[in-house]
C-alpha positions as CSV (number, residue, x, y, z in Angstrom):
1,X,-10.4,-4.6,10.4
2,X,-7.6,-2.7,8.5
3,X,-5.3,-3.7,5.9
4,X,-1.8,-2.7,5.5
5,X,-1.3,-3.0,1.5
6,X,1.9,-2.5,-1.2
7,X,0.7,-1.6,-4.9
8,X,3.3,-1.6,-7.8
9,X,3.4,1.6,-9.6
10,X,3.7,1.9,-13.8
11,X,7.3,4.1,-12.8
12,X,8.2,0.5,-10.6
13,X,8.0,2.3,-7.3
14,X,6.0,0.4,-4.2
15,X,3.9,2.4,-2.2
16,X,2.7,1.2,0.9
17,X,-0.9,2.2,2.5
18,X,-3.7,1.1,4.9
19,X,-7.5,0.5,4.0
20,X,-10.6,-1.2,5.1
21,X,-11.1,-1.7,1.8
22,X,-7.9,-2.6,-0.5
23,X,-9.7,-3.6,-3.4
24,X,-11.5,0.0,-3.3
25,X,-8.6,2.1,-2.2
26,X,-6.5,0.3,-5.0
27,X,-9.6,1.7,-7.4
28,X,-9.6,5.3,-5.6
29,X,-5.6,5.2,-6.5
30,X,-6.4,4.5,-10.1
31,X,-9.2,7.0,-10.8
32,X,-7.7,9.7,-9.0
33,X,-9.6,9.8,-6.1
34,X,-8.6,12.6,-3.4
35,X,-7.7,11.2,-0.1
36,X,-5.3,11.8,2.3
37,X,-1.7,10.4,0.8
38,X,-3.1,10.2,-2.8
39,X,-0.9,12.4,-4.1
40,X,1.9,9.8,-4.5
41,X,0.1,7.9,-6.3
42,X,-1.3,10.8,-8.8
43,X,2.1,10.9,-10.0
44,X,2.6,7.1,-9.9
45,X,-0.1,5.4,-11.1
46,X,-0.9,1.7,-9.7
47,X,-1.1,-1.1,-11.7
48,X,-1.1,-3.9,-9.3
49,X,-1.8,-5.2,-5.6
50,X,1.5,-6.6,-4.4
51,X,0.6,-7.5,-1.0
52,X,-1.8,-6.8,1.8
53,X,-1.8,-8.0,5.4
54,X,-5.0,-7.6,7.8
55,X,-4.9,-6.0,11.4
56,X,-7.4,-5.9,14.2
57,X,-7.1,-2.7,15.0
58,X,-6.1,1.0,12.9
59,X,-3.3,1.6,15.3
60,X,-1.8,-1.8,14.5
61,X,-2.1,-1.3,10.5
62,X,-0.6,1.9,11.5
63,X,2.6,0.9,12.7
64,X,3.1,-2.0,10.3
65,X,2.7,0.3,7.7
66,X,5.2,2.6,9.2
67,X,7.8,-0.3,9.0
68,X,7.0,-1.3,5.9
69,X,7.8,2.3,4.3
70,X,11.6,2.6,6.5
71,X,12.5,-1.1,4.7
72,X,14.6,-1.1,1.4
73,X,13.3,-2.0,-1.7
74,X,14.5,-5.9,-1.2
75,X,13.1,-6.1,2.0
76,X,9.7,-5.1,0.5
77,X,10.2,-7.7,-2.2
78,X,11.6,-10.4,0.2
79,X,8.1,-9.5,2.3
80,X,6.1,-9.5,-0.8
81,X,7.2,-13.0,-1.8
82,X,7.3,-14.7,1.7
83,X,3.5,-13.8,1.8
């Protein structure tokens, strides 16, 4: 199973990723971890788990995750708070 996940940043950006794991990968953001697409949140710092959303397969987390990140802010929040 994957997770498509949204994490509230201490600059009050969203930033969107996939895990196995969100509780970890939320962990790896906030120690600095290095992984692929942690640069983002080097500079931006999460602070909270806004949302996650499980998928069957990678390729699925994939392309939800790819949505996710073309929506405008209030789309995010609207998606956020319907969940």
């Amino acid at each position: 199973m994957y997770f498509v996940y949204m994490l509230l940043t201490n600059k009050d950006t969203i930033y969107t990723g996939i895990a196995k794991d969100v509780e970890k990968r939320f962990n790896e953001h906030i120690n600095g971890v290095k992984a692929k697409g942690a640069k983002y949140t080097n500079a931006n710092k999460p602070i909270k788990i806004l949302y996650k959303k499980e998928f069957e397969t990678k390729s699925e987390a994939m392309k939800e995750e790819y949505r996710i990140k073309h929506l405008k802010r209030e789309e995010k929040l609207k998606l956020i708070n319907e969940n």
